[in-house]
N, C-alpha and C positions, 0 to 999 in steps of 0.2 A: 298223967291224970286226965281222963277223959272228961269232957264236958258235956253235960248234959243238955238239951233243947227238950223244954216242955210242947208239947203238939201246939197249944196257941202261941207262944211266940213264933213258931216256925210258918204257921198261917199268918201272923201278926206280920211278919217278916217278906212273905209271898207279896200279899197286900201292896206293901210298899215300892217293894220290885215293881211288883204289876202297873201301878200308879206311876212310877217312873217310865218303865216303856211307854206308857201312855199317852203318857207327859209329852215324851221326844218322838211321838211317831203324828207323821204328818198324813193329815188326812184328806180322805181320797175322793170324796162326794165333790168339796168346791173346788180342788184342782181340774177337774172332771169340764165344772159348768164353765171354769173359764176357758179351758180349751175347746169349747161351743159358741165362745164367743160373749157368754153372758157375766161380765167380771162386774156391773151394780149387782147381778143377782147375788152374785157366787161368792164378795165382799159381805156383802149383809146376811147370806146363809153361813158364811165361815163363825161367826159370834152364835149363833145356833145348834151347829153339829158341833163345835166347839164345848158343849157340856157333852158332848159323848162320855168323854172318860168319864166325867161326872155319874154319871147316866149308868155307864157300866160299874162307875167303883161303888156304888149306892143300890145297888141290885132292883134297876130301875125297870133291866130289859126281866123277862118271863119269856126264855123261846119256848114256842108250842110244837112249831117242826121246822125243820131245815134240809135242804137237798141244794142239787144243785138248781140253780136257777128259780129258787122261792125263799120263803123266809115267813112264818108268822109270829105272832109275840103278841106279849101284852105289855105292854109302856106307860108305866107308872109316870105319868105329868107331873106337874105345880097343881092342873085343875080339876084330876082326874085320870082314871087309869082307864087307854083307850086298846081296843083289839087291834091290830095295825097288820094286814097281810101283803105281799108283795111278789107279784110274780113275773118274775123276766121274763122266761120264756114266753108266754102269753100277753104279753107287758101288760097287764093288769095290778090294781092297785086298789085297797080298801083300809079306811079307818074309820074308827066308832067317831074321831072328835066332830063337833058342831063345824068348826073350819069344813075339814072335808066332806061333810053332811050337805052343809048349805053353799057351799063356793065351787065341788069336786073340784078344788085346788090339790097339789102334793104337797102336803102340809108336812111343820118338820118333822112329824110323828114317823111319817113315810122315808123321810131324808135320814132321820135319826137310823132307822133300819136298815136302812140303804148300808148306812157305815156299818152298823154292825153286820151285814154281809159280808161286807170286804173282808172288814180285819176276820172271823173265823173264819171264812172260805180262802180268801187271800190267792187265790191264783189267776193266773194272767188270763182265762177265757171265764171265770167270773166277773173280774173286774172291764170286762170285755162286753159282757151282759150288761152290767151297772149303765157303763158308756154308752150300750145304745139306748136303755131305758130311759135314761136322764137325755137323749137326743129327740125323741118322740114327744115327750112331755115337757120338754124348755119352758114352750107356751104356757104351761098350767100351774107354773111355780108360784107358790104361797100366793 
């Protein structure tokens, strides 16, 4: 007797998967800043990139383009959904929030993206990128 899977449990099902990897995968933005040296930063950024999954399992990110060494999106906030661009290669950086408007701090909007860099790019001269971008801008954090 075969058993049947309706297409939404199987998506129902994916979901859960996914939120479990999620769950157990450690992430790569504040391991990053403490090996810079910066572990008050990189402590008090870990409770912030720390809604990633959130973030992702809530269909928070909108990527607009991806390659290597960029990344743009729209990031659905608490306070507002902000444009958030990012580019390694040029190490430049842009977001629509009032943070980054009035402080040009790299606000989590930018951190948030950061992660999701990794986790879909995920390779070692990506996350090589990330590292030197987050090495440039230490000083500009939140």
């Amino acid at each position: 007797m075969a058993i049947r899977i309706s297409r939404i449990s199987a998506i129902a099902f994916l979901q859960i998967i996914m939120s479990y990897a999620l769950a157990r995968r450690e992430l790569r933005t504040p391991k990053m800043l403490e090996e810079l040296g910066l572990r008050v930063e990189a402590s008090r950024l870990r409770a912030i990139i720390g809604d990633f999954a959130f973030y992702l399992n809530s269909g928070r990110f909108k990527v607009l383009r991806l390659k290597r060494g960029y990344i743009e999106a729209m990031v659905k906030g608490f306070h507002g959904e902000w444009h958030v661009k990012v580019d390694l290669l040029s190490r430049t950086f842009y977001c629509s929030c009032p943070h980054h408007k009035f402080r040009k701090a790299l606000c989590k909007h930018v951190l948030l993206l950061l992660e999701l860099y990794a986790f879909m790019r995920n390779e070692i001269r990506d996350l090589e990128l990330i590292r030197e971008f987050l090495k440039v801008f230490k000083d500009n954090l939140l």
